[in-house]
mmCIF file of the N, C-alpha and C atoms, coordinates in Angstrom:
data_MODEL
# 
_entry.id   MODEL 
# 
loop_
_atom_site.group_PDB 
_atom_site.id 
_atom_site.type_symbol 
_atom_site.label_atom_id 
_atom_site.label_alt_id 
_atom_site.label_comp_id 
_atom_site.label_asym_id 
_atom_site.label_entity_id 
_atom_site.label_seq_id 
_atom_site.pdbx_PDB_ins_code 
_atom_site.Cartn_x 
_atom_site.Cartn_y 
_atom_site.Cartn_z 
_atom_site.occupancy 
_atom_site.B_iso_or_equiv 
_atom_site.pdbx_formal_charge 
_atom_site.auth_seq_id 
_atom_site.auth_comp_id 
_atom_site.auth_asym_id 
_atom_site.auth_atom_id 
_atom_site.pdbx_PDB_model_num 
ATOM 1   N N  . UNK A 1 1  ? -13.483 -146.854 -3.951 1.00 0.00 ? 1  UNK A N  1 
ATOM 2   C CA . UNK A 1 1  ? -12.819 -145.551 -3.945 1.00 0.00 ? 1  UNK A CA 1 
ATOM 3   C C  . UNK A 1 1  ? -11.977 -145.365 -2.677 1.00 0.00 ? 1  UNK A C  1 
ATOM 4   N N  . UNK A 1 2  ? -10.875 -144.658 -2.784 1.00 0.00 ? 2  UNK A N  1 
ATOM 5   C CA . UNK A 1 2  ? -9.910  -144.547 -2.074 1.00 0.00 ? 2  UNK A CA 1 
ATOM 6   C C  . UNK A 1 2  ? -10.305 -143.202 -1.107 1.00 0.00 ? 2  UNK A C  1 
ATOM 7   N N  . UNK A 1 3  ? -10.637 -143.234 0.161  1.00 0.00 ? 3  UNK A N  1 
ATOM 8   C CA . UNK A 1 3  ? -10.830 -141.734 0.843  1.00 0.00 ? 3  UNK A CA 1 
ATOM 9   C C  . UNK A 1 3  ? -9.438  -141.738 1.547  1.00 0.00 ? 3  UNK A C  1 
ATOM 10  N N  . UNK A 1 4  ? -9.256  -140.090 2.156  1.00 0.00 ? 4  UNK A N  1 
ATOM 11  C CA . UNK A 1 4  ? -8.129  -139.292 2.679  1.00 0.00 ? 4  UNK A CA 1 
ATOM 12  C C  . UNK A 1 4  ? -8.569  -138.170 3.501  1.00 0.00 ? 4  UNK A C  1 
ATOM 13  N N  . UNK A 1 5  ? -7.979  -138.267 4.823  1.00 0.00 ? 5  UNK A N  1 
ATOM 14  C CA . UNK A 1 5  ? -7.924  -137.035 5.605  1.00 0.00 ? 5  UNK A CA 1 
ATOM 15  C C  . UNK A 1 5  ? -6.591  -136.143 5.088  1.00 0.00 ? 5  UNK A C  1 
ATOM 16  N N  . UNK A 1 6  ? -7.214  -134.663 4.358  1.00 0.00 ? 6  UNK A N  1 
ATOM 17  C CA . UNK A 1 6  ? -5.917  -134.313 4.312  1.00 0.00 ? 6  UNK A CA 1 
ATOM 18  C C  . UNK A 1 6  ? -5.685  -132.947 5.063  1.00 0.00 ? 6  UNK A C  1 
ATOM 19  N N  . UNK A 1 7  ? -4.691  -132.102 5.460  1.00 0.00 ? 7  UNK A N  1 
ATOM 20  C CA . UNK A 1 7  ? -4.330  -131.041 6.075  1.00 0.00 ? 7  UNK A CA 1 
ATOM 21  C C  . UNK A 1 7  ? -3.677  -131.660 7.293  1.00 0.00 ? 7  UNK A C  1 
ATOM 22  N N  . UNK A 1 8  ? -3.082  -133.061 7.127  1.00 0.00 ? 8  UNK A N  1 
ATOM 23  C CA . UNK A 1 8  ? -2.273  -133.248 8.251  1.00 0.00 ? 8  UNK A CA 1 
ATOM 24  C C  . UNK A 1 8  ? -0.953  -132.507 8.365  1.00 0.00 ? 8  UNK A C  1 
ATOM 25  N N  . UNK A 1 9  ? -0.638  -132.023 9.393  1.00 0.00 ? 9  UNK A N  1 
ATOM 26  C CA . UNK A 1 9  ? 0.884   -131.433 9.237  1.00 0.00 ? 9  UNK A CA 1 
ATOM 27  C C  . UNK A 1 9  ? 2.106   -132.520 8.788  1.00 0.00 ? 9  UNK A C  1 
ATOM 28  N N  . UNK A 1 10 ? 2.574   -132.004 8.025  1.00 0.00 ? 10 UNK A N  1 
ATOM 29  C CA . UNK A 1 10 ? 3.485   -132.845 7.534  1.00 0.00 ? 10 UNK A CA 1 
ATOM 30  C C  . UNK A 1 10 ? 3.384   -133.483 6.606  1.00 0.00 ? 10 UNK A C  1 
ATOM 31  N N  . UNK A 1 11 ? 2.097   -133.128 5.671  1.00 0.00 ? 11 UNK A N  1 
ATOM 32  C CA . UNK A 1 11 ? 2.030   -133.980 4.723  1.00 0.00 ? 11 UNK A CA 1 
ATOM 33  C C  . UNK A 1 11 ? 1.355   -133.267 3.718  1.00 0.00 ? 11 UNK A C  1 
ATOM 34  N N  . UNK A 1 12 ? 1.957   -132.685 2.853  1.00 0.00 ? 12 UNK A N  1 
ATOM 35  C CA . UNK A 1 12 ? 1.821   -131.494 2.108  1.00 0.00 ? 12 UNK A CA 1 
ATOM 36  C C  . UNK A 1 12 ? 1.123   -131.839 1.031  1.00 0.00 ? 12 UNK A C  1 
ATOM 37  N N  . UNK A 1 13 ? -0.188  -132.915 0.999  1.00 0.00 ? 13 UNK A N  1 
ATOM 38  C CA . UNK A 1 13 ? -0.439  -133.487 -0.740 1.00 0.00 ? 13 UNK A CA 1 
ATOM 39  C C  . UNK A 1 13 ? -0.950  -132.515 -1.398 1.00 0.00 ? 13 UNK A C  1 
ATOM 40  N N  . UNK A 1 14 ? -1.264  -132.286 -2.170 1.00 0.00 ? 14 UNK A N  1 
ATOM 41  C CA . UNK A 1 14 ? -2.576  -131.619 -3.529 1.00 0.00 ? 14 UNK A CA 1 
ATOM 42  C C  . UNK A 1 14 ? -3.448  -132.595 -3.697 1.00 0.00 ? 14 UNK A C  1 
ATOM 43  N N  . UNK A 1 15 ? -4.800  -131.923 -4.115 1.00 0.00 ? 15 UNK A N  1 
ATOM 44  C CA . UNK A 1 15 ? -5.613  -132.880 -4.639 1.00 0.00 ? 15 UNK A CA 1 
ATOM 45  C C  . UNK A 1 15 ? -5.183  -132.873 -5.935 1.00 0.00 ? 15 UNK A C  1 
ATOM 46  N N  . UNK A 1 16 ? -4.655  -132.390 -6.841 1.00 0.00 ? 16 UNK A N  1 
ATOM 47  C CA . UNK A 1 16 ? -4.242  -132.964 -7.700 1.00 0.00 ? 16 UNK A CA 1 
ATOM 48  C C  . UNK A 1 16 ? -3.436  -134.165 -7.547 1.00 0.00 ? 16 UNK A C  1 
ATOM 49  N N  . UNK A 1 17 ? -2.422  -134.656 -6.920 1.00 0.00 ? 17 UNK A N  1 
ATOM 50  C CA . UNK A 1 17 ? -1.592  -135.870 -6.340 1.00 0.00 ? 17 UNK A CA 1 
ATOM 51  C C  . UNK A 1 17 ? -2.245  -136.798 -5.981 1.00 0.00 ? 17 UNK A C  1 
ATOM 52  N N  . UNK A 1 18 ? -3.693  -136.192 -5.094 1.00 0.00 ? 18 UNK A N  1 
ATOM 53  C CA . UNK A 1 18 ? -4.325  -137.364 -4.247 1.00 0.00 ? 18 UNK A CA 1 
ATOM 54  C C  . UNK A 1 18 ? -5.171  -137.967 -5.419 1.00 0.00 ? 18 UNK A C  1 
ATOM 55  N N  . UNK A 1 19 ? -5.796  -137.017 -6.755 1.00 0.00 ? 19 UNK A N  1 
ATOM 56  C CA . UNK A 1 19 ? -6.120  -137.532 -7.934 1.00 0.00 ? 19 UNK A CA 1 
ATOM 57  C C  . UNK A 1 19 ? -5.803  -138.625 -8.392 1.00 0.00 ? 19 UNK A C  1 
ATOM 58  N N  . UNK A 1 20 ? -4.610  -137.725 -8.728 1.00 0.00 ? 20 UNK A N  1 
ATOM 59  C CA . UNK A 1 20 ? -3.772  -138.829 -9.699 1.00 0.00 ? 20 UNK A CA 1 
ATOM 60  C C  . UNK A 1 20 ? -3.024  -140.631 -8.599 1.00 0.00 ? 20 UNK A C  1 
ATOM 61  N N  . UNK A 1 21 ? -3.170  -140.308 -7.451 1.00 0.00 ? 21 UNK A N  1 
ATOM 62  C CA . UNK A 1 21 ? -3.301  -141.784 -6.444 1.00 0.00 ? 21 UNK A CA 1 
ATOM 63  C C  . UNK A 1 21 ? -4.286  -142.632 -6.770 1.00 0.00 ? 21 UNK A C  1 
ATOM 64  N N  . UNK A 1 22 ? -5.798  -141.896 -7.106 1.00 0.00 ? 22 UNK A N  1 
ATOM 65  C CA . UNK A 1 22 ? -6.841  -142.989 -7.208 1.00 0.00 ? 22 UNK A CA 1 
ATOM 66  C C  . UNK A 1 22 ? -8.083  -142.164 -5.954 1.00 0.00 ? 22 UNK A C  1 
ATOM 67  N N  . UNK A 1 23 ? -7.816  -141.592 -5.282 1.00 0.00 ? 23 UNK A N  1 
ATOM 68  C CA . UNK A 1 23 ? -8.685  -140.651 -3.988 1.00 0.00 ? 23 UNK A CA 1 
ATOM 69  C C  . UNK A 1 23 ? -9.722  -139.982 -4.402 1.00 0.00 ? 23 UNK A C  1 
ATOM 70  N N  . UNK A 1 24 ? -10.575 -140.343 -4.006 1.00 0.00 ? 24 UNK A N  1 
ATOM 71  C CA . UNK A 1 24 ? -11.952 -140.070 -4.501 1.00 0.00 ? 24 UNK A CA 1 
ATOM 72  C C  . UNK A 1 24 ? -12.308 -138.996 -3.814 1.00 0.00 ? 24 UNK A C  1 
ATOM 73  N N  . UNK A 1 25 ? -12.192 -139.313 -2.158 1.00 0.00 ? 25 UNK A N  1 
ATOM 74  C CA . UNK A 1 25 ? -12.797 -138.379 -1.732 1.00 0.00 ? 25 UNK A CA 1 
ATOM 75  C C  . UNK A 1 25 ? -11.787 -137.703 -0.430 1.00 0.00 ? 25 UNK A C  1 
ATOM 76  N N  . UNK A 1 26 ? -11.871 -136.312 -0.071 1.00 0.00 ? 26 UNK A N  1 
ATOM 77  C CA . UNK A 1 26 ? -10.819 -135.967 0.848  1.00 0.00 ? 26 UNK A CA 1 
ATOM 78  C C  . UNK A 1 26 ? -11.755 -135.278 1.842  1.00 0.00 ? 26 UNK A C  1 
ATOM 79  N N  . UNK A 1 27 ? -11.047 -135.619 2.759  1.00 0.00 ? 27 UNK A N  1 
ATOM 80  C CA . UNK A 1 27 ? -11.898 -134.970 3.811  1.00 0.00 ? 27 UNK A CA 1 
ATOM 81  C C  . UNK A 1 27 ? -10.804 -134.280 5.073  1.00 0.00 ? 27 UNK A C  1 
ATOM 82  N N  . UNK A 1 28 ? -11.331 -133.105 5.172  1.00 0.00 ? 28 UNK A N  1 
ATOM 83  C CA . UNK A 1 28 ? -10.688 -132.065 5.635  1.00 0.00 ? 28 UNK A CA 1 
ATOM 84  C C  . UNK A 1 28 ? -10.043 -132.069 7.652  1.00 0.00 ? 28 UNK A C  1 
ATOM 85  N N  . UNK A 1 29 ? -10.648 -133.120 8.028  1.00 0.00 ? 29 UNK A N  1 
ATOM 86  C CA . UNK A 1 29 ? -10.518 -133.577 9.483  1.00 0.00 ? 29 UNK A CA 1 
ATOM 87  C C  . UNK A 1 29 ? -10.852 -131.783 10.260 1.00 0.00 ? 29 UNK A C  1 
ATOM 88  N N  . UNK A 1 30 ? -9.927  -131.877 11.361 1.00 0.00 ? 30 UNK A N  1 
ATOM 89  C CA . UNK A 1 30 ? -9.647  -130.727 12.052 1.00 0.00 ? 30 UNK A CA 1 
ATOM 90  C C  . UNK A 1 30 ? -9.157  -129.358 11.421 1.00 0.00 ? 30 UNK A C  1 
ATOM 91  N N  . UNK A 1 31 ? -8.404  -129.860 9.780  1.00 0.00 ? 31 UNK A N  1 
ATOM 92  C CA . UNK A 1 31 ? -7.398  -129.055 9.722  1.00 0.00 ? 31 UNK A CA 1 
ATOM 93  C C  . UNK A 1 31 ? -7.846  -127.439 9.561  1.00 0.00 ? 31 UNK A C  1 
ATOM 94  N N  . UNK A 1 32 ? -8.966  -127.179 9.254  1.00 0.00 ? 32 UNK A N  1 
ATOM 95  C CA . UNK A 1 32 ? -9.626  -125.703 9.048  1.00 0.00 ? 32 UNK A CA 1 
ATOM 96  C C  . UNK A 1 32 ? -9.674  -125.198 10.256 1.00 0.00 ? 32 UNK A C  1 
ATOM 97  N N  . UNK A 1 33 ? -10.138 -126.195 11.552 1.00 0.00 ? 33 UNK A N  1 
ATOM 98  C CA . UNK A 1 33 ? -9.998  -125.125 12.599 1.00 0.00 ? 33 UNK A CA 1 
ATOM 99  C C  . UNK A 1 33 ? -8.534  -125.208 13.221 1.00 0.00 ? 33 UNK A C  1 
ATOM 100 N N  . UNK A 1 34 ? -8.105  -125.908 12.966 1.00 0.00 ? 34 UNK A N  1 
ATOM 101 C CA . UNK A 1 34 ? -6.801  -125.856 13.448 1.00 0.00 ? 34 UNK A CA 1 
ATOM 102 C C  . UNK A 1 34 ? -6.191  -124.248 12.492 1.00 0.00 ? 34 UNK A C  1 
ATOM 103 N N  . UNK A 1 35 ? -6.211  -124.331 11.326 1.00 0.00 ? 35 UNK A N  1 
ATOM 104 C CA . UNK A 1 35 ? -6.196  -122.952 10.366 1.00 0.00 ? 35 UNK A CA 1 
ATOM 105 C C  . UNK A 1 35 ? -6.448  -121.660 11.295 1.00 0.00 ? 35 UNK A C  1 
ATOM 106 N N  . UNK A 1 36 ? -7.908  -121.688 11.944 1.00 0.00 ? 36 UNK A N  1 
ATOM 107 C CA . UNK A 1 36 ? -8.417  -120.674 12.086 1.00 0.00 ? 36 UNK A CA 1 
ATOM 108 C C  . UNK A 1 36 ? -7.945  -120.500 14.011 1.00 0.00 ? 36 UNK A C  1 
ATOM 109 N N  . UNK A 1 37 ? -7.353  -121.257 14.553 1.00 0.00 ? 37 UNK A N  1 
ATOM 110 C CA . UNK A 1 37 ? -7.301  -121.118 16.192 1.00 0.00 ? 37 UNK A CA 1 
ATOM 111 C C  . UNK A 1 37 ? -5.672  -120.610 15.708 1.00 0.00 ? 37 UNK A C  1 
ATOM 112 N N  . UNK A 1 38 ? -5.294  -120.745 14.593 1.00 0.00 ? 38 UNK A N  1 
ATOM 113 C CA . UNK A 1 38 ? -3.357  -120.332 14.725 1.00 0.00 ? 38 UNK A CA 1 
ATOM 114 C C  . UNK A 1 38 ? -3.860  -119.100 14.142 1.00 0.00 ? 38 UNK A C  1 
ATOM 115 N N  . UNK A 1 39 ? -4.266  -118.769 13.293 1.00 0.00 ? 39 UNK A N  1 
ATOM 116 C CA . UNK A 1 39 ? -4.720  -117.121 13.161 1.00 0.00 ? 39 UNK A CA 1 
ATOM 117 C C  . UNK A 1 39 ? -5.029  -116.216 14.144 1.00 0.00 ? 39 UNK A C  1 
ATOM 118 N N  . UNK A 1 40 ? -6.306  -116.916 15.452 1.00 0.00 ? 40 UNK A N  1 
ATOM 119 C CA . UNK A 1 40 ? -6.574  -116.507 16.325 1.00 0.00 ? 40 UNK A CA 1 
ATOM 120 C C  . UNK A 1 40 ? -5.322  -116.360 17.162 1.00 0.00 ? 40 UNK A C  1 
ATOM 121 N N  . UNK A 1 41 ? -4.350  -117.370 17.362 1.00 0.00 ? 41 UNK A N  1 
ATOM 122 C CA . UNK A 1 41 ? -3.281  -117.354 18.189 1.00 0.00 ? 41 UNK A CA 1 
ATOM 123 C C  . UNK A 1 41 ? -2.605  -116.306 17.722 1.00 0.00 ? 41 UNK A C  1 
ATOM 124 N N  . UNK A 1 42 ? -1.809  -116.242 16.817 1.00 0.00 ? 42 UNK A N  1 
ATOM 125 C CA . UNK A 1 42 ? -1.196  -115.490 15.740 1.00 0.00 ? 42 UNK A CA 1 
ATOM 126 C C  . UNK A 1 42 ? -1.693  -113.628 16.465 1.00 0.00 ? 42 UNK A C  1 
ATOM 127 N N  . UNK A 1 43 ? -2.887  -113.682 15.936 1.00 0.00 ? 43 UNK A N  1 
ATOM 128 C CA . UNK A 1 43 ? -3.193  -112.569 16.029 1.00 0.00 ? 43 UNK A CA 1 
ATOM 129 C C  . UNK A 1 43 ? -3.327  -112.051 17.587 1.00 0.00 ? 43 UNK A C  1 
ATOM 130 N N  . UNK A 1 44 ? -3.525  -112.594 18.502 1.00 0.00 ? 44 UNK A N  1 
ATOM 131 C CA . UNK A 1 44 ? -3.499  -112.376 20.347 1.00 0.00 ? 44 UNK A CA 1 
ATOM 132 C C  . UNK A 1 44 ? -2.208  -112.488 20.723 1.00 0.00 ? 44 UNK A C  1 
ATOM 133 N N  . UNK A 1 45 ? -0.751  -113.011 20.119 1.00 0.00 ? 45 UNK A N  1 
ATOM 134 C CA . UNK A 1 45 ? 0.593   -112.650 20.155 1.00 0.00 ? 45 UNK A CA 1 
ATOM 135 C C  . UNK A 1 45 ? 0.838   -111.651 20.052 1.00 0.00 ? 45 UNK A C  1 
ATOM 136 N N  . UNK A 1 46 ? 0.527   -111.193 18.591 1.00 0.00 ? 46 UNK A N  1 
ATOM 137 C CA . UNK A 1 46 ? 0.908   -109.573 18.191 1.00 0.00 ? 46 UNK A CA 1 
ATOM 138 C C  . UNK A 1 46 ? 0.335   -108.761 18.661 1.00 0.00 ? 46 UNK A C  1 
ATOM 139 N N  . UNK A 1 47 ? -0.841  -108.639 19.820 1.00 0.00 ? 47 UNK A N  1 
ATOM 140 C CA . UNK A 1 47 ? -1.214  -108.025 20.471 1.00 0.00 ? 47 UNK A CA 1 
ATOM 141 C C  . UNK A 1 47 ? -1.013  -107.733 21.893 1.00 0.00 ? 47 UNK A C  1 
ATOM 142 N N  . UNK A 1 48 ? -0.524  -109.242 22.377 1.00 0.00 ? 48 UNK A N  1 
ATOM 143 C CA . UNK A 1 48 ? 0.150   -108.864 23.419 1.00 0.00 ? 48 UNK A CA 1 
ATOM 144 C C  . UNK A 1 48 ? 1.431   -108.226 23.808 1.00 0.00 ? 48 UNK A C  1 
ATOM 145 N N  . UNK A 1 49 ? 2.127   -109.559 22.680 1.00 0.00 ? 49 UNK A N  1 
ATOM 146 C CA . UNK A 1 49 ? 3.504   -109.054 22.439 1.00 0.00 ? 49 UNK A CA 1 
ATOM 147 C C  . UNK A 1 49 ? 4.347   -107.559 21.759 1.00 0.00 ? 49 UNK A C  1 
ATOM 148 N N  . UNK A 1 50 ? 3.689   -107.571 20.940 1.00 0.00 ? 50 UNK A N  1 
ATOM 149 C CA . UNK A 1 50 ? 3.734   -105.925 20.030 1.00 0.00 ? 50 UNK A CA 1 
ATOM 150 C C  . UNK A 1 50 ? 3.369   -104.717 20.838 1.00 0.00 ? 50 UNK A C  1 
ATOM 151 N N  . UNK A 1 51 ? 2.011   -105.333 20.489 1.00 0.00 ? 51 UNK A N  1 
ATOM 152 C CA . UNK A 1 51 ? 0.999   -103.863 21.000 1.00 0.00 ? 51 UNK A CA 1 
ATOM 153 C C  . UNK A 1 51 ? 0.356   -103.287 19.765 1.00 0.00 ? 51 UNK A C  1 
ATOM 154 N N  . UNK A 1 52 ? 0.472   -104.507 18.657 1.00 0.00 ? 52 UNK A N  1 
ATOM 155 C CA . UNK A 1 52 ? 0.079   -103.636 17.354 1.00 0.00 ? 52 UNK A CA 1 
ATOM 156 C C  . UNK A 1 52 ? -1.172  -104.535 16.868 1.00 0.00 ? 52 UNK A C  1 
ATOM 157 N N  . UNK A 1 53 ? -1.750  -104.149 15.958 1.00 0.00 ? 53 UNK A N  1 
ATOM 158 C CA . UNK A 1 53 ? -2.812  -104.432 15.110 1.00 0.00 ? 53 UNK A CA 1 
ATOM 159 C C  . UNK A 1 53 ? -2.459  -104.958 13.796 1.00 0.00 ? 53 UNK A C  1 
ATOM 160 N N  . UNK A 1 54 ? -1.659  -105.366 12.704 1.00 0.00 ? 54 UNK A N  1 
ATOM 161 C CA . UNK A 1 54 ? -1.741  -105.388 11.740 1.00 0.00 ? 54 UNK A CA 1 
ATOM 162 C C  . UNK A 1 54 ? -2.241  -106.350 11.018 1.00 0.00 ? 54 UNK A C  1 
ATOM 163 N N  . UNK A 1 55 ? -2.354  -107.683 12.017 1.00 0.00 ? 55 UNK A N  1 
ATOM 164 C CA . UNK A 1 55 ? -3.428  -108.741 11.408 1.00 0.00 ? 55 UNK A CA 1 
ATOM 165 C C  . UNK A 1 55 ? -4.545  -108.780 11.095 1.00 0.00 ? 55 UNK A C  1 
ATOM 166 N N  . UNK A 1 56 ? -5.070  -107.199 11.401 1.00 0.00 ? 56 UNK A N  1 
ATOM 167 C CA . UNK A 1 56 ? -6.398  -107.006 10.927 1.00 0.00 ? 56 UNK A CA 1 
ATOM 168 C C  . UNK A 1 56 ? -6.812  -106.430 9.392  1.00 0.00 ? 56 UNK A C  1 
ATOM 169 N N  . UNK A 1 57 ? -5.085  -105.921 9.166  1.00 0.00 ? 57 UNK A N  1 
ATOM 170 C CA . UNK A 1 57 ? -4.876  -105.186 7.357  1.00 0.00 ? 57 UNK A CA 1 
ATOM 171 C C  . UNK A 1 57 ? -4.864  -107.177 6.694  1.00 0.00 ? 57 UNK A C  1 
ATOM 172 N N  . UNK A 1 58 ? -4.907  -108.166 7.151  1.00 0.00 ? 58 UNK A N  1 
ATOM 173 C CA . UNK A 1 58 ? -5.304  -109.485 6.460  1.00 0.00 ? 58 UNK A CA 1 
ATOM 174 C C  . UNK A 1 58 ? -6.465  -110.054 6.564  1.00 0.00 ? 58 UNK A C  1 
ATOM 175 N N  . UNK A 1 59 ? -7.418  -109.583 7.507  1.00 0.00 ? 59 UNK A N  1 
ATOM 176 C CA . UNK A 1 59 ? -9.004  -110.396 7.713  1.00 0.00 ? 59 UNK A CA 1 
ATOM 177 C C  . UNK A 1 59 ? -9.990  -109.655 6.853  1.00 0.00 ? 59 UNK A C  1 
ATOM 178 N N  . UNK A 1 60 ? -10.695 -111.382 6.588  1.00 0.00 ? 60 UNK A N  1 
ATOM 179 C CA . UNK A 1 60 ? -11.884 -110.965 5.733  1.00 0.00 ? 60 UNK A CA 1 
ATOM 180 C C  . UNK A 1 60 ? -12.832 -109.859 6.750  1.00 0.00 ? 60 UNK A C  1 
ATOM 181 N N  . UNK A 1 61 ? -12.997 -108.814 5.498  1.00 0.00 ? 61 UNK A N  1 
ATOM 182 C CA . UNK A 1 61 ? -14.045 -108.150 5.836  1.00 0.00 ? 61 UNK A CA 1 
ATOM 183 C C  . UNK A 1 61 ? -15.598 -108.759 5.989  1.00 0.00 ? 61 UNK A C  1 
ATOM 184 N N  . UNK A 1 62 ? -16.519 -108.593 6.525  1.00 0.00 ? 62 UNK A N  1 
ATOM 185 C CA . UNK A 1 62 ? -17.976 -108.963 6.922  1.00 0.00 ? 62 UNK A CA 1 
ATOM 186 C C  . UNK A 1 62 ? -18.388 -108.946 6.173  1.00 0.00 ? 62 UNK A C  1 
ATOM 187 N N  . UNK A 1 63 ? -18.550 -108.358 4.745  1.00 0.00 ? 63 UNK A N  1 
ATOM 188 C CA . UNK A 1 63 ? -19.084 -108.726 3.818  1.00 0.00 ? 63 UNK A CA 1 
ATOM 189 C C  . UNK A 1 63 ? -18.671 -109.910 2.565  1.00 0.00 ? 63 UNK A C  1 
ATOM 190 N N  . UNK A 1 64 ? -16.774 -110.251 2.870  1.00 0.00 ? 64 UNK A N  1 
ATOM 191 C CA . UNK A 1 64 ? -16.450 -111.182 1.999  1.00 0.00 ? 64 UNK A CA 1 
ATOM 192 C C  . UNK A 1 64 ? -16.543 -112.630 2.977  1.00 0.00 ? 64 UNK A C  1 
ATOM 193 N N  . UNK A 1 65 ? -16.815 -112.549 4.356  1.00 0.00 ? 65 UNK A N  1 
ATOM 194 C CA . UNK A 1 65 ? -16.965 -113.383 5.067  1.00 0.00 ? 65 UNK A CA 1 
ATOM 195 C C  . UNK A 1 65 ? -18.541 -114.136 4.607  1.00 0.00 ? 65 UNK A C  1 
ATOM 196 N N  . UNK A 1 66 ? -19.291 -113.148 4.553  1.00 0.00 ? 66 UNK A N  1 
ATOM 197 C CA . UNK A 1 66 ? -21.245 -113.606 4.080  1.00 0.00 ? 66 UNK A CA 1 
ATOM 198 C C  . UNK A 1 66 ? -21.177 -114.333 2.452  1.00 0.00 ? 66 UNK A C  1 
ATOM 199 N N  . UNK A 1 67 ? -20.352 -113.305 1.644  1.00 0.00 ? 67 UNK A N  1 
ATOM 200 C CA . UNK A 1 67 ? -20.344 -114.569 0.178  1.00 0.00 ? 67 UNK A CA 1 
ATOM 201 C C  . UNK A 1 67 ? -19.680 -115.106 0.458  1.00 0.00 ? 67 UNK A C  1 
ATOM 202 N N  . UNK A 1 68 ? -18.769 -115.906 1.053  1.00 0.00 ? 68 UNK A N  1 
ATOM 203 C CA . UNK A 1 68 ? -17.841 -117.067 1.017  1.00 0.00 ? 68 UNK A CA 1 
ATOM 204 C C  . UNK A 1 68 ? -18.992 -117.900 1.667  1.00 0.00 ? 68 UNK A C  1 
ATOM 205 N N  . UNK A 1 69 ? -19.532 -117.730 2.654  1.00 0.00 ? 69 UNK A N  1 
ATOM 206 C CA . UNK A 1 69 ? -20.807 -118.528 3.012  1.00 0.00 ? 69 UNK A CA 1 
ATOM 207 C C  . UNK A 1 69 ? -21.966 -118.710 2.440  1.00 0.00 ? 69 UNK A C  1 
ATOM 208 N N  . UNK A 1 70 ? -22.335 -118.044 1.516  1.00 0.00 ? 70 UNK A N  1 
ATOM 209 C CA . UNK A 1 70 ? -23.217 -118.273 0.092  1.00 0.00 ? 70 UNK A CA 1 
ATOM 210 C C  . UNK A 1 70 ? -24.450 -116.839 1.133  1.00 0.00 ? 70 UNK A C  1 
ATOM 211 N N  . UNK A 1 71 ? -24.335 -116.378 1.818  1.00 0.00 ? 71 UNK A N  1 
ATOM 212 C CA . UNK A 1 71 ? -25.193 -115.304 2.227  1.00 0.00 ? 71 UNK A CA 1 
ATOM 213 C C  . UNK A 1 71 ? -25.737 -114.048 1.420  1.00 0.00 ? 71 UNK A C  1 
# 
């Protein structure tokens, strides 16, 4: 079986694509926290820079944060 790191920048596959390659198995490397430190970044810009809040009208609430974690 064919494995894959995917969420590299620059390389936009689907697992459907990596499917249909033969890829058995994918594995996610860094790329989730890399996801979650540009949100964090993201969101400490618009706070410095702005002065505003509105990245917070996009975050999971505490309770959709606990079922996404099976809690």
């Amino acid at each position: 079986p064919v494995n894959v790191i995917a969420g590299i920048p620059g390389k936009p596959f689907t697992v459907a694509a990596l499917a249909a390659a033969g890829v058995r198995r994918i594995s996610l490397g860094p790329s989730l926290h890399r996801a979650a430190m540009t949100s964090l970044v993201e969101a400490a810009r618009e706070i410095a820079e702005l002065g505003t809040f509105s990245y917070s009208a996009r975050a999971l609430t505490g309770a959709e944060v606990y079922r996404h974690m099976g809690r």
